[in-house]
Residue frames as a rotation matrix with the C-alpha (Angstrom) as fourth column:
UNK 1
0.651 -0.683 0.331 -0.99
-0.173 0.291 0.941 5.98
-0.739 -0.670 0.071 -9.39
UNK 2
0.631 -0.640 -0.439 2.25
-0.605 -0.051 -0.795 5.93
0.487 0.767 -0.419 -11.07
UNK 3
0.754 -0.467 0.462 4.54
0.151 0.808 0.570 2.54
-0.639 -0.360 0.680 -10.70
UNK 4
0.651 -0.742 -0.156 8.08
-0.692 -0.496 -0.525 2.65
0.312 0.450 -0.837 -11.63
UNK 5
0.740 -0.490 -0.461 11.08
0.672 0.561 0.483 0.25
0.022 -0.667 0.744 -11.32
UNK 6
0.765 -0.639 0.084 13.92
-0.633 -0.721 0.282 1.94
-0.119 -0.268 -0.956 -9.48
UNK 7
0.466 -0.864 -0.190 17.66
0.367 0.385 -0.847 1.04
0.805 0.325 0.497 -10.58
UNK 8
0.907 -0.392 0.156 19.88
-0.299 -0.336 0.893 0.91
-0.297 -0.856 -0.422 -7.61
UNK 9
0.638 -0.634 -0.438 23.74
-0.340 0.278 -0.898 0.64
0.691 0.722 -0.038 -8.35
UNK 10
0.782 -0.364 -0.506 26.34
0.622 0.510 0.594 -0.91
0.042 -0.779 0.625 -6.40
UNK 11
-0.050 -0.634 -0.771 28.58
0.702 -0.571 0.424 1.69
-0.710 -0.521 0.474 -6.53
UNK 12
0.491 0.063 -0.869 29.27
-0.061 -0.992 -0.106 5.33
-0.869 0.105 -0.484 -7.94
UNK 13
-0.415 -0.419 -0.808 30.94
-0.604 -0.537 0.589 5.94
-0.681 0.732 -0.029 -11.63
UNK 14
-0.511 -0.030 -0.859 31.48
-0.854 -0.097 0.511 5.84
-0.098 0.995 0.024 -15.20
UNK 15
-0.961 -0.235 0.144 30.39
-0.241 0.970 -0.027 2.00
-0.134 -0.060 -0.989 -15.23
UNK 16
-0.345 0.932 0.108 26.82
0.775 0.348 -0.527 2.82
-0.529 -0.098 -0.843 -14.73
UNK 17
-0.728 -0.493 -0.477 26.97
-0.173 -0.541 0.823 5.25
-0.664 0.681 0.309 -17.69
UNK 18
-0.975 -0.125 -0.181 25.33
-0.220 0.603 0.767 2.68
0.013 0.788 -0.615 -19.68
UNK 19
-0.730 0.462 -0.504 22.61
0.675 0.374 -0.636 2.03
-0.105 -0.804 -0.585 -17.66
UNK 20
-0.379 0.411 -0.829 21.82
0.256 -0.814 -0.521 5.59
-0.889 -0.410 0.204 -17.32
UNK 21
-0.837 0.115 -0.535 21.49
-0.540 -0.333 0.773 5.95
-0.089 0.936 0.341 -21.21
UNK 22
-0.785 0.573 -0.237 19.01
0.200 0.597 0.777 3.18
0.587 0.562 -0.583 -21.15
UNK 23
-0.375 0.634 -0.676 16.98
0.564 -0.422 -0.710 4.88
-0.735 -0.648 -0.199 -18.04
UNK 24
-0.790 -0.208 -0.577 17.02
-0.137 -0.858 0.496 7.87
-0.598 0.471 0.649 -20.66
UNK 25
-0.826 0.404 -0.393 15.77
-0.550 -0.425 0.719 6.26
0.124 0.810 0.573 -23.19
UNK 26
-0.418 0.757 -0.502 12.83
0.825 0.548 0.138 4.64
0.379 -0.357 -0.854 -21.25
UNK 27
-0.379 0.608 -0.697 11.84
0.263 -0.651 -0.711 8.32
-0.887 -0.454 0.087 -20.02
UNK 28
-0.914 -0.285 -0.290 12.31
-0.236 -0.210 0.949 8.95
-0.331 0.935 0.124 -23.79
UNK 29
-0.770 0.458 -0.445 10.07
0.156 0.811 0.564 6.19
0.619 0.365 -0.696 -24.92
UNK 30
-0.566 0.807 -0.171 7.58
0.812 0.581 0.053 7.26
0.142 -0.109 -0.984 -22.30
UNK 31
0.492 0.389 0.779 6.75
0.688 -0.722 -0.074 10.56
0.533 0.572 -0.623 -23.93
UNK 32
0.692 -0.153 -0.706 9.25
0.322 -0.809 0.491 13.04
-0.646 -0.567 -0.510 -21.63
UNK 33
0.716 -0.081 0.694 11.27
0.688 -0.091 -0.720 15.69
0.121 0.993 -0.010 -24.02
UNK 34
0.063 -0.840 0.539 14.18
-0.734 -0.405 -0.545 17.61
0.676 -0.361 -0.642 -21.96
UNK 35
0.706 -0.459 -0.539 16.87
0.654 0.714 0.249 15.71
0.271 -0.529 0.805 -21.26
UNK 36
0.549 -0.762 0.344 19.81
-0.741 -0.634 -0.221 17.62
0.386 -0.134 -0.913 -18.86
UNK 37
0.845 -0.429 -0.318 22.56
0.497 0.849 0.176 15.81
0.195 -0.307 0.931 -18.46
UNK 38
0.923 -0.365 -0.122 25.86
-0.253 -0.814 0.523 16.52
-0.290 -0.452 -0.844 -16.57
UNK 39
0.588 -0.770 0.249 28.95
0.781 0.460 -0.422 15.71
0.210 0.443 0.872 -18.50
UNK 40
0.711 -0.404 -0.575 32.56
0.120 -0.736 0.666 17.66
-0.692 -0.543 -0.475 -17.45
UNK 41
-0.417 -0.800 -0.431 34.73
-0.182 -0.391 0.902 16.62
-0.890 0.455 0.017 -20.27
UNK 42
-0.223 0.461 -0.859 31.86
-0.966 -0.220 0.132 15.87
-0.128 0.859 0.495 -22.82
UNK 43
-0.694 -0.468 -0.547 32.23
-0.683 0.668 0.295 12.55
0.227 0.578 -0.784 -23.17
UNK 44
-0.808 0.558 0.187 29.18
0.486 0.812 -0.322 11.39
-0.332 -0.169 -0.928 -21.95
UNK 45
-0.127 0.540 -0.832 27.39
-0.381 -0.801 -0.462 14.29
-0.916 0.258 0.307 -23.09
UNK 46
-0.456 0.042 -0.889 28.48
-0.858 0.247 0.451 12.87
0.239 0.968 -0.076 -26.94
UNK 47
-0.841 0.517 -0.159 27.07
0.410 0.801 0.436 9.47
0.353 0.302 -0.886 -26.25
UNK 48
-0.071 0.950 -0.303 23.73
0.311 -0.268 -0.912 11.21
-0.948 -0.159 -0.276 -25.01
UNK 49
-0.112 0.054 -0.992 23.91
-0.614 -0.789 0.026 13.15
-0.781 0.612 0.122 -28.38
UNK 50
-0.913 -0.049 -0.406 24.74
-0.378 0.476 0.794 10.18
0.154 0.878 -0.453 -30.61
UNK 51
-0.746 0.661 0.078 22.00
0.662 0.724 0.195 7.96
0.072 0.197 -0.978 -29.00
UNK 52
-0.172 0.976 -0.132 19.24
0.778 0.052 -0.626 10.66
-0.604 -0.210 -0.768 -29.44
UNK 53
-0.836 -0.411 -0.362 20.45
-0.055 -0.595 0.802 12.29
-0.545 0.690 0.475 -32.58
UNK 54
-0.856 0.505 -0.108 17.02
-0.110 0.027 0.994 12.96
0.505 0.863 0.033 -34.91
UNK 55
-0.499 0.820 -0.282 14.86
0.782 0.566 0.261 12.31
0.373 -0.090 -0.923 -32.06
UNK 56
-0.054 0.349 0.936 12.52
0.128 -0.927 0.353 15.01
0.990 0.139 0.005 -30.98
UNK 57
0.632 -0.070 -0.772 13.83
0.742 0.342 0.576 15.59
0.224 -0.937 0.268 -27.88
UNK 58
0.814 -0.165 0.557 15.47
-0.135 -0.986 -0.094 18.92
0.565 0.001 -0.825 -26.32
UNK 59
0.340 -0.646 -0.684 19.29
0.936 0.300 0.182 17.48
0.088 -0.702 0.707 -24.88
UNK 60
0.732 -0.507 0.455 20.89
-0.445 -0.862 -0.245 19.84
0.516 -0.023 -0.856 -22.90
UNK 61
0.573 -0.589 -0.569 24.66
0.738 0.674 0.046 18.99
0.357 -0.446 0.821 -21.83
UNK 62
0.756 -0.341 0.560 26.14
-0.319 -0.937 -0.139 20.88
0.572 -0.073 -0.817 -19.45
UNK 63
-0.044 -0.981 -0.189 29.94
0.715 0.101 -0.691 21.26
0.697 -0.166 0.697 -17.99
UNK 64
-0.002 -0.353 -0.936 31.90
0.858 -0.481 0.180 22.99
-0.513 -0.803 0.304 -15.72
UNK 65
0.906 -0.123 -0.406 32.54
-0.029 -0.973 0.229 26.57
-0.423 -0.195 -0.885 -15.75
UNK 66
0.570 -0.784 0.245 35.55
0.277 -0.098 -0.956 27.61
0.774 0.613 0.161 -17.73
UNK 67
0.185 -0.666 0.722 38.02
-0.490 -0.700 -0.520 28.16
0.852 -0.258 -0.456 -14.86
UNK 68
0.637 0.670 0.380 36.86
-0.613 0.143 0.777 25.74
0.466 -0.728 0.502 -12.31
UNK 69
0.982 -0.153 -0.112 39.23
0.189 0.801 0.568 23.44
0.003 -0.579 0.815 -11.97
UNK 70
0.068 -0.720 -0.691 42.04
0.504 -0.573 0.647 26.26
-0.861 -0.392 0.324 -12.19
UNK 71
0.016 0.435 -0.900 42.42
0.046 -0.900 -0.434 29.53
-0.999 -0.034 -0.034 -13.69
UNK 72
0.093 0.411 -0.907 41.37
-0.975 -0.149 -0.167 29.78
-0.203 0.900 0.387 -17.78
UNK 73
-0.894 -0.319 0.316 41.26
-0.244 0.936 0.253 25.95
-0.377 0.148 -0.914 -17.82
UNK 74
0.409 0.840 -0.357 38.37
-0.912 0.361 -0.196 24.36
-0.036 0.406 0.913 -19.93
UNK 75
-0.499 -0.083 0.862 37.56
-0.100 0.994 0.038 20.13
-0.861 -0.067 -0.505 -19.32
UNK 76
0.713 0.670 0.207 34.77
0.054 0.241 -0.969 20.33
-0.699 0.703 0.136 -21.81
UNK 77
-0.478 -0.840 0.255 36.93
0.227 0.163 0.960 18.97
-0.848 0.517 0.112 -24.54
UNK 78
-0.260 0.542 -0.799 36.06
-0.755 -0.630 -0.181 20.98
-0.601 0.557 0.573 -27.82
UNK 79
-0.924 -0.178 -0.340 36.09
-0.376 0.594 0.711 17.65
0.075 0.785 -0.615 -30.12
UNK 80
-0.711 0.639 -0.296 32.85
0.702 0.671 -0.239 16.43
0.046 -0.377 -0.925 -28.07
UNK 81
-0.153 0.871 -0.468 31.34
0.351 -0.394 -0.849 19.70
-0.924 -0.294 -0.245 -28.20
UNK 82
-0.660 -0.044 -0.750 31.42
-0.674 -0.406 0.617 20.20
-0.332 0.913 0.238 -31.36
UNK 83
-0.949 0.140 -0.282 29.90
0.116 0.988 0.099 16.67
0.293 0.061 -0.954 -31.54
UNK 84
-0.523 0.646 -0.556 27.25
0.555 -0.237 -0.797 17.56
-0.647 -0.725 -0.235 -29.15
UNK 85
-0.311 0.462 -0.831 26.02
-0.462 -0.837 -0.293 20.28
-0.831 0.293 0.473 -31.39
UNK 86
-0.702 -0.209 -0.681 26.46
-0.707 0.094 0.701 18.85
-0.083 0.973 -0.214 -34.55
UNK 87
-0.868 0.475 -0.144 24.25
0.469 0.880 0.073 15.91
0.162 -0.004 -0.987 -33.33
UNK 88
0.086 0.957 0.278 21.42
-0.012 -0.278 0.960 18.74
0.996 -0.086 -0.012 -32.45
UNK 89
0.562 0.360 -0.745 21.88
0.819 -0.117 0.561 18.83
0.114 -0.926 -0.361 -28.64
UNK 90
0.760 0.058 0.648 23.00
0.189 -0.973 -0.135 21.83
0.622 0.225 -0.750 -26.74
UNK 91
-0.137 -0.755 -0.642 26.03
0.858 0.233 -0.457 22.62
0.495 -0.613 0.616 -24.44
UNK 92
0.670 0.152 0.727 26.13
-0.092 -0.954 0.284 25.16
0.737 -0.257 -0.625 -21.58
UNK 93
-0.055 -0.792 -0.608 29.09
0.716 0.393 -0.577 25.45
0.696 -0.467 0.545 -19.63
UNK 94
0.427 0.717 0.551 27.88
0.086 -0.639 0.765 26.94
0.900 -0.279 -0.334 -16.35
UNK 95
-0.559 -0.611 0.560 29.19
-0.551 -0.231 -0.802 28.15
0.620 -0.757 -0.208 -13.07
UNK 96
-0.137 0.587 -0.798 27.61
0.700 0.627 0.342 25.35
0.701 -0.512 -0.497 -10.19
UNK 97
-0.077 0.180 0.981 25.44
-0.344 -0.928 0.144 27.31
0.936 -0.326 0.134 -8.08
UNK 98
0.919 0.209 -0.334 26.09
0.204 0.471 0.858 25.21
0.337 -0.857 0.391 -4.86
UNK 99
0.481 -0.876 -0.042 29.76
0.871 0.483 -0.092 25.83
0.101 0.008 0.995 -5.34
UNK 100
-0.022 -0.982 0.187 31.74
0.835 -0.121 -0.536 29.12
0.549 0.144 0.823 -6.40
UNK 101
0.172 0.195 0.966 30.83
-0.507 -0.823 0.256 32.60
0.845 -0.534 -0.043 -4.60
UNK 102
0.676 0.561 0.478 30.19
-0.563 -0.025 0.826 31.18
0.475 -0.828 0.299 -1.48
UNK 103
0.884 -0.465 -0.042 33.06
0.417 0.746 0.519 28.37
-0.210 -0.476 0.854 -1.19
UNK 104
-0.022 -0.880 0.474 35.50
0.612 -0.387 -0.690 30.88
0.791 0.275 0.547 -1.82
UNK 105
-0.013 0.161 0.987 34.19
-0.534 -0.835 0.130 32.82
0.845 -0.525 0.097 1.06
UNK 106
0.947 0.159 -0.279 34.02
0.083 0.720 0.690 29.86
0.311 -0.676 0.668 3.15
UNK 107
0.664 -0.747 -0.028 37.26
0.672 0.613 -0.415 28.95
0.327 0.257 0.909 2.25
UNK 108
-0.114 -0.216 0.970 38.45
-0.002 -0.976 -0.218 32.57
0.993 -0.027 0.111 2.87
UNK 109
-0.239 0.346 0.907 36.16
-0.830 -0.558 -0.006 32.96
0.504 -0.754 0.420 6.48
UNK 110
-0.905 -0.145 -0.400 36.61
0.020 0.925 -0.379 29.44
0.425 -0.351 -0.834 7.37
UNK 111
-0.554 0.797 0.240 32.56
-0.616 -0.198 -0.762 29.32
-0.560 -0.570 0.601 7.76
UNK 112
-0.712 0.346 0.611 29.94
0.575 0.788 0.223 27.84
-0.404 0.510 -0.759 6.14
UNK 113
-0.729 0.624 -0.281 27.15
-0.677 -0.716 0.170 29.79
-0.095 0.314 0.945 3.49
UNK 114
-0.097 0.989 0.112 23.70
-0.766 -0.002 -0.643 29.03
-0.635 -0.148 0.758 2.65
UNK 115
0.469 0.172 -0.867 24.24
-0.850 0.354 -0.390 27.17
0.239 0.919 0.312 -0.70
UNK 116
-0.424 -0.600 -0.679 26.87
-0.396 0.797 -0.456 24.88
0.814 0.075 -0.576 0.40
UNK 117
-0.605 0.712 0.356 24.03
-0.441 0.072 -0.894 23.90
-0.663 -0.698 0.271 3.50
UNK 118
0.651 0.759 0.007 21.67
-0.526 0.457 -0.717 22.91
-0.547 0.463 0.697 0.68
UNK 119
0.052 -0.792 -0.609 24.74
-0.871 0.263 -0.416 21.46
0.489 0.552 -0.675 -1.34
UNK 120
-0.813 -0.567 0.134 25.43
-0.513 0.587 -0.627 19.06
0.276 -0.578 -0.768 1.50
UNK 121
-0.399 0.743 0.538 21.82
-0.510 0.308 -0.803 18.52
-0.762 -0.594 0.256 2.29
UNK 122
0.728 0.477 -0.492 21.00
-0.682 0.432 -0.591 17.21
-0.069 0.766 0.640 -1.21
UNK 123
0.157 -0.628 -0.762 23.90
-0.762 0.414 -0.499 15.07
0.629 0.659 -0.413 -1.39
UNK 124
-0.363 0.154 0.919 22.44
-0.671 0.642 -0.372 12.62
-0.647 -0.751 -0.130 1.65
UNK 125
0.543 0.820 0.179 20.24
-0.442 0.461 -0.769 11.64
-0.713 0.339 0.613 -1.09
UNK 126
0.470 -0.309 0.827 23.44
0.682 0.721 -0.118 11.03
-0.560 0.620 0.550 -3.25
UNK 127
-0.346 -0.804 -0.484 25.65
0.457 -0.595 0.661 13.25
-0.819 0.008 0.573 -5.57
UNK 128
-0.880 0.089 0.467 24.19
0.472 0.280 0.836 12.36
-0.056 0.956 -0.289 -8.60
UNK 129
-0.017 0.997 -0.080 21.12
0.971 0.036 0.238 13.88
0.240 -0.074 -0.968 -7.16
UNK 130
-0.150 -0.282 -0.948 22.78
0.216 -0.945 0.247 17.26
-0.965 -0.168 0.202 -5.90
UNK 131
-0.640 -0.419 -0.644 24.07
-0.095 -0.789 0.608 17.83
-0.763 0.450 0.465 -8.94
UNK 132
-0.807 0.364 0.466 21.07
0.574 0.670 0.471 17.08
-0.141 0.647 -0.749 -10.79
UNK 133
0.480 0.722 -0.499 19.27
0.781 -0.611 -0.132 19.94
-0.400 -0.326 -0.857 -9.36
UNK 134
-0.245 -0.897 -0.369 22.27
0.322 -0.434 0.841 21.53
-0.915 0.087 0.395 -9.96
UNK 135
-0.856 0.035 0.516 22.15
0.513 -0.070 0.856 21.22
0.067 0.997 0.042 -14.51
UNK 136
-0.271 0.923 -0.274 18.53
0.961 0.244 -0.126 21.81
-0.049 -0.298 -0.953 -14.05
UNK 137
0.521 0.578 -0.629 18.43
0.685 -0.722 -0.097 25.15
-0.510 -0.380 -0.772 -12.53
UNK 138
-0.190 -0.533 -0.824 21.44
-0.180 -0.806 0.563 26.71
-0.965 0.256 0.057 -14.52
UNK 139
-0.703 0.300 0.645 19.81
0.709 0.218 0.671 25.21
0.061 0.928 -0.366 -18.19
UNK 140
0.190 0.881 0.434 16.78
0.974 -0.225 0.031 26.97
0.125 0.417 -0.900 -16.98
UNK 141
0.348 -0.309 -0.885 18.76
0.335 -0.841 0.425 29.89
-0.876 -0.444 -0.189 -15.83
UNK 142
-0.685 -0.712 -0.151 20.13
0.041 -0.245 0.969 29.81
-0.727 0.658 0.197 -19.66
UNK 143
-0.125 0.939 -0.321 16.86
-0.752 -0.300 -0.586 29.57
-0.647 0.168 0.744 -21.21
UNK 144
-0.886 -0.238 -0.399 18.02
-0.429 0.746 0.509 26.01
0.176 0.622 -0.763 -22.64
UNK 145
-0.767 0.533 -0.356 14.79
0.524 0.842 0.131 24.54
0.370 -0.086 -0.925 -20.79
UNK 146
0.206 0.845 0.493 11.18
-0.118 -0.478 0.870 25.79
0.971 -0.237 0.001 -19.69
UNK 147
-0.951 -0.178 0.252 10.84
-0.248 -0.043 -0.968 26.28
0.183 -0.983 -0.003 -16.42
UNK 148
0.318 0.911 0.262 7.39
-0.690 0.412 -0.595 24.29
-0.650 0.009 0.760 -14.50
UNK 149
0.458 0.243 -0.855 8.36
-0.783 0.566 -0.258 21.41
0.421 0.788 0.450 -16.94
UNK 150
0.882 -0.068 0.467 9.18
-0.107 0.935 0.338 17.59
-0.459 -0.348 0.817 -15.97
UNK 151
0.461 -0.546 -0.700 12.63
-0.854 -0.059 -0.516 17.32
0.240 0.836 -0.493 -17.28
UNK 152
0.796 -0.497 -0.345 15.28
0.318 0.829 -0.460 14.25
0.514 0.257 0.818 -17.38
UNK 153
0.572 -0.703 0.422 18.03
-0.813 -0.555 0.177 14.98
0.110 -0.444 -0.889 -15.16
UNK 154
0.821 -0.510 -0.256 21.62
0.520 0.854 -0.034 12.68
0.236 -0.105 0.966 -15.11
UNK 155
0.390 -0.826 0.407 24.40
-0.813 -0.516 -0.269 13.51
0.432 -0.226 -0.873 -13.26
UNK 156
0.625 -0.534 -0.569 27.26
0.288 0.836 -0.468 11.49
0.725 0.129 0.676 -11.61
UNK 157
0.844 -0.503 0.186 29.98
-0.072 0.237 0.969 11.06
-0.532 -0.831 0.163 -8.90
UNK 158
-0.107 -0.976 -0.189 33.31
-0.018 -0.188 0.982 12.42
-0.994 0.108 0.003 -10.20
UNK 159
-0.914 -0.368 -0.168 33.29
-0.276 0.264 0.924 10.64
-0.296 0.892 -0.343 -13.72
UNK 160
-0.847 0.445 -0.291 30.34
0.097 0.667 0.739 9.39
0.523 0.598 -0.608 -15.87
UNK 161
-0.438 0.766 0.472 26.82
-0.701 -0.619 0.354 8.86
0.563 -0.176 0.808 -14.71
UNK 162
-0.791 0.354 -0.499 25.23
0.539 0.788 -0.296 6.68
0.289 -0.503 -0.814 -11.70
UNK 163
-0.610 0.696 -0.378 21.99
0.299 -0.240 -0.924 8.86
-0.734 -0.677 -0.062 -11.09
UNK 164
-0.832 0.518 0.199 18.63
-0.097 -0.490 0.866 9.66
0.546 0.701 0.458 -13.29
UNK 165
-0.624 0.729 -0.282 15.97
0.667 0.309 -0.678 11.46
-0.407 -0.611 -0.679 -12.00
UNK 166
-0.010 0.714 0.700 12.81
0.717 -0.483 0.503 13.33
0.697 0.507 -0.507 -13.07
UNK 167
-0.677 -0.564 -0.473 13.05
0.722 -0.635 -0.275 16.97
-0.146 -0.527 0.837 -11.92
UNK 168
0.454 0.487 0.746 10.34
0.862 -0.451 -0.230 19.72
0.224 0.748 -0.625 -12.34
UNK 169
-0.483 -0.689 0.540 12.84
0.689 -0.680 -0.252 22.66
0.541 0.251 0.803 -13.48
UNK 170
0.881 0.471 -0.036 12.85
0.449 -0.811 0.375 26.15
0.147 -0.347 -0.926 -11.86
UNK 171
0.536 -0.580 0.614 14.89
-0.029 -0.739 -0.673 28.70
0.844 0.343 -0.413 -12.34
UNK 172
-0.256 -0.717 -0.648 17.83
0.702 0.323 -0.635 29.19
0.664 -0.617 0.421 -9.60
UNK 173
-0.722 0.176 0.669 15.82
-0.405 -0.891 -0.203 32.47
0.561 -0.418 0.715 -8.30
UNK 174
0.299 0.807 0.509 12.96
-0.943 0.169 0.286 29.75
0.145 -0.565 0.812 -7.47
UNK 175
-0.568 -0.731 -0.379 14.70
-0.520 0.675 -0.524 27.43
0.639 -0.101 -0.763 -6.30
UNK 176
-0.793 0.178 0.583 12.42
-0.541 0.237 -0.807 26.49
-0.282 -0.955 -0.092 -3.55
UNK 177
0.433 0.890 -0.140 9.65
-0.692 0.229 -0.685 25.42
-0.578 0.393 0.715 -6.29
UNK 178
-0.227 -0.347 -0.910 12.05
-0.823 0.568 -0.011 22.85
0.521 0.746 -0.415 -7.79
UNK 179
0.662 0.533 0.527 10.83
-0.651 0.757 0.054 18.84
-0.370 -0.379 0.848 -7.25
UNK 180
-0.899 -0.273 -0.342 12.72
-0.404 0.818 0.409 15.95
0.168 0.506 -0.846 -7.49
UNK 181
0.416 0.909 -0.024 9.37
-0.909 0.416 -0.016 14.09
-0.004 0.028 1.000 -8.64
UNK 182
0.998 -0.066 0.006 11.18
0.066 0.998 -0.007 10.45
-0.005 0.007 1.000 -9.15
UNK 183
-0.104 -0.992 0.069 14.25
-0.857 0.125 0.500 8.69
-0.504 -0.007 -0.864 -8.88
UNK 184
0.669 0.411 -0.620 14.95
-0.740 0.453 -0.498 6.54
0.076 0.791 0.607 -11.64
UNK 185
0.512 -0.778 -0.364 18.43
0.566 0.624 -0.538 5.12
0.646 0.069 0.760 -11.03
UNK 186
0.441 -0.617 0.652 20.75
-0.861 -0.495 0.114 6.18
0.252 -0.612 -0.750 -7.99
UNK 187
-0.165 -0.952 -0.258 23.72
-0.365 0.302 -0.881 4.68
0.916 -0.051 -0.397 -6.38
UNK 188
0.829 0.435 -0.353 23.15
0.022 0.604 0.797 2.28
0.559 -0.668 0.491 -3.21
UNK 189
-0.014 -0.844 -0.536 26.25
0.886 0.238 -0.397 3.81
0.463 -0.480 0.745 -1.10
């Protein structure tokens, strides 16, 4: 049997940032070694980097797509990725696979598509948890993380981070073999 305390916040953002770093470094500290974390303009991505700079630990930080939030626009602010590297973690700025193809075709055929069905169906459990599957599957889709491995997963509601959970990766082709295995820290709304 495995006992865990769960962190419940009282509400969604940046605020519980802090929090989440120290969730981190308790998975850290209790021998897990990929951390994905979701960060849009870096800036939590660099404080994951600073506070786990030298340790032996595999961060991956990943962003939006270049284009997402309109056409050749980039959030991931280069000063933080540059950071990010320099500190030894990795950056992957990836297209969400719950999101573009398909919500352009909604959006187009006023319908609804498979992904954005599972999109909506993970996000009962919370955003931070969607989009945790989310980093996951497109790290291992970049070959940033094994796939079949227990990984760290932190994602967030608009800004910052209110959600860490333990995830066992799979690619976005096997999607159907990914686990959330725990929930470490999630919003209570």
């Amino acid at each position: 049997m495995i006992k865990r305390e769960v962190w419940y916040f009282r509400g969604v953002g940046p605020q519980n940032t802090p929090a989440c770093l120290e969730l981190m470094e308790k998975a850290v500290a209790a021998g897990f070694r990929h951390l994905v974390v979701a960060s849009t303009t870096g800036d939590s991505g660099a404080q994951a980097a600073r506070r786990f700079a030298g340790k032996d630990v595999n961060l991956v930080v990943v962003g939006h797509s270049v284009g997402f939030k309109g056409p050749n626009l980039d959030e991931f602010r280069e000063e933080h990725y540059q950071e990010i590297v320099r500190l030894g973690g990795k950056v992957l700025k990836a297209t969400i696979l719950t999101h573009s193809l398909e919500t352009s075709l909604a959006d187009q055929f006023k319908g609804s598509a498979p992904t954005l069905l599972i999109a909506n169906t993970l996000r009962r459990l919370g955003q931070g948890i969607k989009v945790a599957c989310e980093i996951v599957m497109e790290a291992v889709d970049a070959g940033l993380i094994p796939e079949g491995e227990e990984v760290v997963a932190v994602g967030g509601t608009a800004r910052g981070w209110d959600t860490v959970a333990i995830i066992k990766s799979a690619a976005s082709k096997r999607f159907m073999q990914l686990s959330v295995l725990e929930i470490w820290g999630k919003p209570r709304v």
